[in-house]
N, C-alpha and C positions, 0 to 999 in steps of 0.2 A: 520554083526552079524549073518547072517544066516549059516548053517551048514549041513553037510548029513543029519541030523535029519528033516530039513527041516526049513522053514520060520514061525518064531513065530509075527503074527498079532493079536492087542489089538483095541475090537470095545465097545465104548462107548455108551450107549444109546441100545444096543442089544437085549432088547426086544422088541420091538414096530418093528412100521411096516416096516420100513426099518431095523431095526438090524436084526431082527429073519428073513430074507430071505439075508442079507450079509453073516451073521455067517455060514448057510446052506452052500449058494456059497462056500467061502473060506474052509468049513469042506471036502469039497466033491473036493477040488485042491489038487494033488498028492505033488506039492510043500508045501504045506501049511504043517509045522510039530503039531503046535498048535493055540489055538482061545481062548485067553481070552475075554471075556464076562461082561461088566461091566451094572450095571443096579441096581435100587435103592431098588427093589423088586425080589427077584431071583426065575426062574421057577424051578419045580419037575425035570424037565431033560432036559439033555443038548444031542446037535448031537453030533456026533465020533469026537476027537481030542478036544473039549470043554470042557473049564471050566469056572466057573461064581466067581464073586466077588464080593458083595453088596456096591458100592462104590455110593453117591451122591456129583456130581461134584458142587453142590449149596455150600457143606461145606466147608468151612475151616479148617475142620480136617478131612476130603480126604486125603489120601497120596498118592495122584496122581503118583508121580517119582517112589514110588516102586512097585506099579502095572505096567507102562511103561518102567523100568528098562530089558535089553533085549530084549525088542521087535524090530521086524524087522522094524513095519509099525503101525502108529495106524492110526484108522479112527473111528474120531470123529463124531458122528452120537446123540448124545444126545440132547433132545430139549423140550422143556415144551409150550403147544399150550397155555392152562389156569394157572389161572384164568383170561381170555380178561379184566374185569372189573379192575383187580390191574395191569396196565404192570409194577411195582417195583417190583413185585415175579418173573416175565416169565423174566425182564433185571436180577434180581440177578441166576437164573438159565441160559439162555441163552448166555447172554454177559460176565457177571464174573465167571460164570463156565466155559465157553467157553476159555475164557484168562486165567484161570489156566491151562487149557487141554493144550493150548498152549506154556504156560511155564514150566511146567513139561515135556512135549516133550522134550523142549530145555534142559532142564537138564539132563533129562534119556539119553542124548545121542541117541534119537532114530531119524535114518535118513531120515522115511520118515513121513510125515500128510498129510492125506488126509481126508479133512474137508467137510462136507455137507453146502453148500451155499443152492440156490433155486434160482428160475425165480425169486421169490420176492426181492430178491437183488437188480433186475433191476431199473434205471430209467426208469418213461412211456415211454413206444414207441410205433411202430406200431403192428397193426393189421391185415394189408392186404401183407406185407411181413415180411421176417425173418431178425432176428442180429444176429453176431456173438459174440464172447466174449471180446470185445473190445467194446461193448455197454457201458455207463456209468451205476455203479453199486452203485447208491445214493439211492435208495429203495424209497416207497412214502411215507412220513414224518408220514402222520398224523395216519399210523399203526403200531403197535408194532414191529409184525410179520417182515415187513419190513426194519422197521427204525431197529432193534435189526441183521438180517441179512447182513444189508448192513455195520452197524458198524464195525460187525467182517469183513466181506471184508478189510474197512482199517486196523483193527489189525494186520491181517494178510499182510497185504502191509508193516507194521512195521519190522512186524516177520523176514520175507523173508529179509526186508533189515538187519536185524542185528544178524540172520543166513543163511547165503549162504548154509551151508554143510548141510540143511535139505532142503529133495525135498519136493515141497509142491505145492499140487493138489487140485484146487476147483470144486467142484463138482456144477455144476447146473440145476438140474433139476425139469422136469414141474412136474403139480398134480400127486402123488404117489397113485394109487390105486390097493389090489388085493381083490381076493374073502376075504381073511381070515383078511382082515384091515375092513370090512365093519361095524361090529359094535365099533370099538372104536371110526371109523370117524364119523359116526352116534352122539356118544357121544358128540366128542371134537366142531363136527361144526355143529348138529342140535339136539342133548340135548340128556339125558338120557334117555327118555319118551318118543322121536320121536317114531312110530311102522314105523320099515321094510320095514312092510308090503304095506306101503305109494308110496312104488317104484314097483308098477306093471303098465306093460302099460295100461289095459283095464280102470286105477281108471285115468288116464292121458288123458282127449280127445283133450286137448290143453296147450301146453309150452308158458311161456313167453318168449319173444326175445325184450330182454333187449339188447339198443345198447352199443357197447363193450365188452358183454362178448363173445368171442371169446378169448379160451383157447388149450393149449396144455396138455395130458394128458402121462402116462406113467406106463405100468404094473413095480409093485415094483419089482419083478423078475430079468427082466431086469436090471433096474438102479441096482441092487444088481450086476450084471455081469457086470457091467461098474465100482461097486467101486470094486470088483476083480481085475479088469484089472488096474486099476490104484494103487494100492496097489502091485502088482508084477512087475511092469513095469518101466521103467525109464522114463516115461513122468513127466511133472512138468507144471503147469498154470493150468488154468480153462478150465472147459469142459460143453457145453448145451448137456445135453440128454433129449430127447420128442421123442415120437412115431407122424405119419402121422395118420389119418387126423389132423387136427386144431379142434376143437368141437366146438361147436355152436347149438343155438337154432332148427336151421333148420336141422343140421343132426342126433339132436337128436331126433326130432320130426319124421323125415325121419324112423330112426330105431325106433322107438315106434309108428310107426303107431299115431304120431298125430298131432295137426295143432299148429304151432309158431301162437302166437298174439302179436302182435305189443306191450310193454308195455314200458312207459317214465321212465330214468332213476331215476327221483324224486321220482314217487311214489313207487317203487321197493325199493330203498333208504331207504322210510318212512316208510314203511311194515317195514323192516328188522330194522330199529334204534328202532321202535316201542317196539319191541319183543325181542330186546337187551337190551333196557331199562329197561323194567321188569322182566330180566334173563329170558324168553321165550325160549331165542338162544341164543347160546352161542360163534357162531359166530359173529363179531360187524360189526355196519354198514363201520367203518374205511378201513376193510379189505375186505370187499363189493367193495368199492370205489376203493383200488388197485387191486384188479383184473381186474375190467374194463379199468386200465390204464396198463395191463400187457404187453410187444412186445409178440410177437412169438420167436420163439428161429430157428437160423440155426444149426443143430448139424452135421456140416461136418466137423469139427475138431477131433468130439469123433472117427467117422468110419472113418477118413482118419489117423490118429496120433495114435489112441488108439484100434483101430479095433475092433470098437464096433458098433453095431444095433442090432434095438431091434425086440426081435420073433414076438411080438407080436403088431396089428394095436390099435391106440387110442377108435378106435369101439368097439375091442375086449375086451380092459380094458374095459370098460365101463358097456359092457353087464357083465361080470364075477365079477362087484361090487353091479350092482344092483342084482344079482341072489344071492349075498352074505348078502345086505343087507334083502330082501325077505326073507331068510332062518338065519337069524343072526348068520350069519360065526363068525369065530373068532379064536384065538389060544391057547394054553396052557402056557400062560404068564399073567402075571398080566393085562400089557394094553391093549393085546388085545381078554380080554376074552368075547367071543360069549354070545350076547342073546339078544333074540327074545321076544320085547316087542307087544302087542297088541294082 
């Protein structure tokens, strides 16, 4: 479908914290002739070659095909974190919007999808080394997040068997974090009300080291330049992207100057079901529990097949989220607009 004009790619979900740095990517590739922009709320302005569509993949009266209709590539990126307490809203948005995204592809004729999976896909695995993408990807049951991830894994196992002639690329990757996501994440997984300002090292004289949380982390930047690459590219299957190091209590402690204490997984747990019980947090204790049982991810497929790594070290992210949270970063879109509570 593509043409001298160049490669028309359709990103779903495009304002949030992975879309508004894919669309950037893709605006700013010489190949790239246009970017549609789909998202349920539309911002005042869009980058060079953009344009926006007010489409919610939850509806049924979406017309999915005629937004997809001529596109080279879409990359579906839409995802709804809340409301944790109903998963029937985040399954009717995630999974059945999801499968429409996916059959309207099929119809529009467009040849390639390239779908945001996640590490939460994953079945538990380890901690002390890496998997590839040939890990089992049954997610952990008793989280939405999860269980609703890992579903579409199989749809897509469907899909693929009953269109060959569309290339199709899962994308898996670890925590997405940059300066300008800090306050929606703030939001989505420690409340409205959280203050920012909560993430300075001097108010931090000791981290809990909770056993299992050991995670992979990844500036969204990046991952945006890996769904680039994969949306222009002739690859097809799944791909881990994480940055090095592995994050843990102790390197974080390490970089903020302060001391890990030992804390049991129970009472971590109980804290956290506590303050989800009462809508406190907005993260739930369910999604607590699989990240303690997340693997690490080997991403030598993405740089060896897709020639992709990432600029920037998991420390790096890290520091440039809490300096975001501190200062309630944010962007000129609906989800991830800035502000500095406390």
């Amino acid at each position: 479908m593509s043409s001298a004009a160049g490669r028309r790619i359709v990103v779903t979900g495009a304002t949030g914290n992975v879309g508004t740095s894919v669309v950037r990517a893709l605006a700013q590739d010489p190949r790239v002739g246009s970017v549609r922009g789909l998202a349920r709320r539309l911002p005042d302005e869009a980058p060079a070659k953009t344009d926006w569509s007010a489409v919610d993949i939850a509806s049924q009266q979406a017309d999915l095909v005629k937004e997809f209709t001529g596109a080279d590539a879409v990359i579906h990126l839409a995802w709804a974190f809340q409301p944790t307490h109903d998963p029937a809203t985040t399954w009717r948005t995630n999974v059945l919007g999801g499968i429409r995204v996916f059959d309207a592809v099929a119809e529009a004729g467009v040849p390639a999808l390239v779908h945001a999976s996640s590490v939460g896909a994953y079945s538990p695995g380890p901690k002390d080394r890496a998997v590839d993408e040939s890990w089992p990807t049954h997610g952990w049951p008793d989280a939405a997040y999860c269980r609703e991830k890992a579903y579409l894994e199989r749809t897509l196992d469907t899909f693929e068997r009953d269109h060959p002639g569309v290339r199709v690329v899962r994308m898996r990757p670890a925590f997405l974090f940059k300066r300008e996501s800090a306050s929606e994440q703030r939001r989505i997984f420690g409340g409205r009300f959280l203050p920012g300002q909560l993430a300075r090292p001097e108010l931090l004289p000791f981290l809990p080291d909770i056993p299992g949380l050991r995670v992979q982390a990844l500036h969204t930047d990046d991952a945006a330049e890996a769904y680039r690459l994969a949306a222009l590219s002739e690859v097809r299957g799944a791909f881990n992207i994480a940055a090095d190091p592995p994050v843990d209590a102790r390197l974080l402690a390490e970089h903020f100057g302060s001391r890990p204490v030992r804390l049991p997984r129970s009472a971590a747990r109980s804290a956290v079901a506590a303050a989800w019980g009462l809508h406190l947090l907005p993260a739930s204790p369910h999604l607590f529990d699989a990240v303690l049982r997340l693997p690490l991810m080997d991403c030598t497929r993405a740089r060896t097949e897709l020639g992709w790594s990432p600029r920037r070290t998991a420390t790096e992210v890290i520091e440039e989220f809490v300096q975001g949270m501190q200062q309630g970063a944010g962007e000129r879109t609906a989800p991830m607009r800035g502000r500095k509570v406390g």
